[in-house]
C-alpha positions as CSV (number, residue, x, y, z in Angstrom):
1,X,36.1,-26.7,30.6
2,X,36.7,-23.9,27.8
3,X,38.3,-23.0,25.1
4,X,40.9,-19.7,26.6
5,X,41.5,-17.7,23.4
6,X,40.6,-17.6,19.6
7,X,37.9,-17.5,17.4
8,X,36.7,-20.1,19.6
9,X,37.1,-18.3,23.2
10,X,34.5,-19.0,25.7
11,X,32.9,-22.0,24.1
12,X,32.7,-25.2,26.3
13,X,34.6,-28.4,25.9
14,X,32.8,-31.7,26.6
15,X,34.9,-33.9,28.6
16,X,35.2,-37.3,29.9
17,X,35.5,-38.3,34.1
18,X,37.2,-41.1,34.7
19,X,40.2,-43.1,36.7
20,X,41.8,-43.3,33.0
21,X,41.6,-39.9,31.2
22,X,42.3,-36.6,33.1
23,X,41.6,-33.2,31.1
24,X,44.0,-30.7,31.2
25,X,42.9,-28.1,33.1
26,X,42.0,-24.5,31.5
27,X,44.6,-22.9,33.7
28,X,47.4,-25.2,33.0
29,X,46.2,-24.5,29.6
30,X,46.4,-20.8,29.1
31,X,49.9,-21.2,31.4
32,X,51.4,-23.2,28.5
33,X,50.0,-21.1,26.0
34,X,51.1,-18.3,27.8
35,X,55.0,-19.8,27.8
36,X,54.2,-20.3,24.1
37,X,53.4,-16.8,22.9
38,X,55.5,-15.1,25.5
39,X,59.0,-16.7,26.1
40,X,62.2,-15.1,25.1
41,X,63.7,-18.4,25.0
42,X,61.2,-20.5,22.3
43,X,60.2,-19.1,19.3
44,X,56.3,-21.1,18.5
45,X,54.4,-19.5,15.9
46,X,50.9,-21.8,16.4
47,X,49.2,-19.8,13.7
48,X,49.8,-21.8,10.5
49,X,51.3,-24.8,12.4
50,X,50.5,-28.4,12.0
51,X,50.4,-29.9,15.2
52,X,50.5,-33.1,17.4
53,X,48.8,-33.8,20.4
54,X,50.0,-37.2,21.9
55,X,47.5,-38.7,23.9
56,X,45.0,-36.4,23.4
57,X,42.4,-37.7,25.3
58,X,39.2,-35.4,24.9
59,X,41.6,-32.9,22.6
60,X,41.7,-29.5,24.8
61,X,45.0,-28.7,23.8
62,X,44.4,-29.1,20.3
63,X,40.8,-27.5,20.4
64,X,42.8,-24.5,21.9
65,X,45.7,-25.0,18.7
66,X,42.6,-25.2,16.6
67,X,40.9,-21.7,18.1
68,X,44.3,-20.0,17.9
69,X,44.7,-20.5,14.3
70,X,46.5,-23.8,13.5
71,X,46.3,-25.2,10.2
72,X,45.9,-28.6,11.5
73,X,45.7,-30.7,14.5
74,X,46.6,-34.8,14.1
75,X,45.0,-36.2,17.3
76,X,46.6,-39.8,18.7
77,X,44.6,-41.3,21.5
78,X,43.7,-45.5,22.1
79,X,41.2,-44.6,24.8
80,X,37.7,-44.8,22.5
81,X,35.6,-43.1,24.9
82,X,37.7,-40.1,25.2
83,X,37.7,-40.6,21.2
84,X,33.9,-40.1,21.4
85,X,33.9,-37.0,23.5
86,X,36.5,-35.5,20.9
87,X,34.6,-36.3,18.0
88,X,31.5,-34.8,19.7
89,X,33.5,-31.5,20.3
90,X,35.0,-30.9,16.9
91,X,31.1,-31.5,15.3
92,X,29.9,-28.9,17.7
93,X,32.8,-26.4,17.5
94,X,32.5,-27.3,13.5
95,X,36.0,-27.9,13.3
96,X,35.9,-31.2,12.3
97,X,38.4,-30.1,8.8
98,X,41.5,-29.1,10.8
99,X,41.3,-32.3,12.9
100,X,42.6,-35.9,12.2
101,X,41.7,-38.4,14.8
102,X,44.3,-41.6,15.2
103,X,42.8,-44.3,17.5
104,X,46.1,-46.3,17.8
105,X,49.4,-46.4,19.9
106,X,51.5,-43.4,19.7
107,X,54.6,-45.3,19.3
108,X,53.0,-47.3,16.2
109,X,52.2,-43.6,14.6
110,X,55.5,-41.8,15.5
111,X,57.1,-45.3,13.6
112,X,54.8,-44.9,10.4
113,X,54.5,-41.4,9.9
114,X,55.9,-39.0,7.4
115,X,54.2,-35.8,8.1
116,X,56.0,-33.1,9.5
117,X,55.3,-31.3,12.7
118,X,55.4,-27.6,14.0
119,X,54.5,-28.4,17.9
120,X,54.1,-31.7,19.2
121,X,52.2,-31.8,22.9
122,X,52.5,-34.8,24.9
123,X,50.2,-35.5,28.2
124,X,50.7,-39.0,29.1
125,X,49.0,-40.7,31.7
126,X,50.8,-40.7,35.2
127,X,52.0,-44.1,35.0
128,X,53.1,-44.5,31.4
129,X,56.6,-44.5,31.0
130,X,56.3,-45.2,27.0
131,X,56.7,-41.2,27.0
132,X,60.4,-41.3,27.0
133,X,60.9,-43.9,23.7
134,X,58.2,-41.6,21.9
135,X,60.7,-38.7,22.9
136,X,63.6,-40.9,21.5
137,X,61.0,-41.7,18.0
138,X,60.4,-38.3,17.6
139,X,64.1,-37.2,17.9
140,X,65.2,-40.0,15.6
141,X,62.4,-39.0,12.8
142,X,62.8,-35.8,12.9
143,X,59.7,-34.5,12.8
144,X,59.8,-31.7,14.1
């Protein structure tokens, strides 16, 4: 795994291999990213933007927020292996000042928080279906 574009482009991303945590792949990656920068239909500036990644696990899409500029990335994952991996990245991508790492349930965050957010990303595990009430948090908050 890699980092597409940015200041960071072509450095490797340490990741984690297991039934649990999947990475998001570099090529669904720069799609998005592509969609992002490209579309008629959104308008996402990620330079400047203070961003959420929702079960992070190992932080690619962040890490790629991080390389294109964002001011900030808030990271929420519970798995604390993936947590380790992601800690290990920012320290050797020395990034670690635009990053905040929440070890906790998303829905416990979304509920607490009073930050506001210019792109939220959300890559739940196949079989959650807590997804859709952090949807419904998120629109209730307003955080966005």
């Amino acid at each position: 795994m890699r980092i597409i574009s940015g200041t960071l482009k072509g450095k490797s991303i340490n990741f984690l291999k297991n039934s649990i945590t999947r990475p998001l792949k570099d090529s669904v990656r720069e799609n998005i990213f592509n969609i992002l920068q490209h579309s008629n239909l959104i308008q996402v500036n990620i330079k400047k933007s203070n961003v959420l990644d929702l079960y992070s696990g190992i932080g690619s899409f962040g890490l790629e927020c991080i390389s294109r500029g964002a001011k900030k990335i808030t990271f929420v994952e519970r798995d604390r292996k993936a947590i380790n991996i992601l800690e290990q990245n920012l320290i050797r991508l020395s990034i670690t000042k635009k990053a905040l790492i929440i070890n906790n349930k998303i829905e416990n965050i979304l509920d607490m928080n009073k930050e506001k957010f210019n792109i939220f990303f959300l890559d739940p595990p196949f079989a959650d279906s807590q997804y859709i009430l952090n949807l419904s948090l998120i629109k209730k908050k307003k955080n966005l």
